[in-house]
C-alpha positions as CSV (number, residue, x, y, z in Angstrom):
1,X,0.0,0.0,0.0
2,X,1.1,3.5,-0.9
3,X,0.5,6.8,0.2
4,X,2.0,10.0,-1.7
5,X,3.6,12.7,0.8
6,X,2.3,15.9,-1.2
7,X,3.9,19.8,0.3
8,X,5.6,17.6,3.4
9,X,1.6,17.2,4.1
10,X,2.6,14.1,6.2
11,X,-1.1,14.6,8.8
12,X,-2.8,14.5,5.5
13,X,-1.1,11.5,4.3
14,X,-1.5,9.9,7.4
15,X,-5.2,10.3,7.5
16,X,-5.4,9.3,3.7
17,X,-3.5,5.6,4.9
18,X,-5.5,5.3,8.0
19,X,-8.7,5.5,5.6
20,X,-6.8,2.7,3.0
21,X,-6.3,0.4,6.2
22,X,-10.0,1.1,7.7
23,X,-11.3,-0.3,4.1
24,X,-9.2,-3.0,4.0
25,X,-10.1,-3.9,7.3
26,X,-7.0,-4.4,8.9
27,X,-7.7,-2.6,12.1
28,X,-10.0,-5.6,13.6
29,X,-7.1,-8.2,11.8
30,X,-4.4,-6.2,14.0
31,X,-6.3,-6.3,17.2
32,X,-7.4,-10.0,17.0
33,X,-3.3,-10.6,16.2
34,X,-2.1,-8.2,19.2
35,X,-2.4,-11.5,22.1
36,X,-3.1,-15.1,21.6
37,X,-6.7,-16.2,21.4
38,X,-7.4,-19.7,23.2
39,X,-9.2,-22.0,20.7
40,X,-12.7,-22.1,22.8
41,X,-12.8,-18.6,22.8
42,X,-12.0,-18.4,19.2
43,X,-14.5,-20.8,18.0
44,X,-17.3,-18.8,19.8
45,X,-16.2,-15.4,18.5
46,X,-16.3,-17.2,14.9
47,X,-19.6,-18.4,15.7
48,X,-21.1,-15.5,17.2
49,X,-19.8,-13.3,14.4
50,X,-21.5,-15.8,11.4
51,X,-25.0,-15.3,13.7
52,X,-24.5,-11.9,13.7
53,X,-23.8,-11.7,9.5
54,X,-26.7,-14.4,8.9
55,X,-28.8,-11.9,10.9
56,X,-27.4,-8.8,8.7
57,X,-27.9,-10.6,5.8
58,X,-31.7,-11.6,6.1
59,X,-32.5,-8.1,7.4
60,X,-31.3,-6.5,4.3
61,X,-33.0,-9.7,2.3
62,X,-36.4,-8.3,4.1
63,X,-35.7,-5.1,3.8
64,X,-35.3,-5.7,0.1
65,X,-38.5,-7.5,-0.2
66,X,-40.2,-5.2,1.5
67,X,-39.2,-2.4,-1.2
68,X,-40.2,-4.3,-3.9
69,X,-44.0,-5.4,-3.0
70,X,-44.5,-2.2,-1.4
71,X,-46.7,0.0,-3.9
């Protein structure tokens, strides 16, 4: 990843790769990789975090639905 220093404007080229990395998503991968996770705890973080997008997905399903039969 790359981020061009423009006029010594290093606070804008800062904020620029903090904006890269935050749509990557490497700030959640760095925190999970800061300590070790134990493998229960892992699994139930996995788990609860495929709930949670199942969930996600069949509210926006719904809401999709909902969109197109409304008049």
């Amino acid at each position: 990843m790359q981020v061009s220093v423009c006029d010594n404007n290093i606070d804008q080229a800062f904020r620029v790769l903090k904006k890269k990395l935050q749509r990557e998503g490497a700030f959640p991968e760095m925190r999970l990789r800061e300590a070790f996770e134990k493998p229960p705890v892992k699994k139930a973080r996995q788990k609860s975090e495929a709930i949670s997008r199942q969930r996600k997905l069949a509210r926006k399903r719904l809401q999709r639905e909902d969109l197109i039969t409304s008049p």
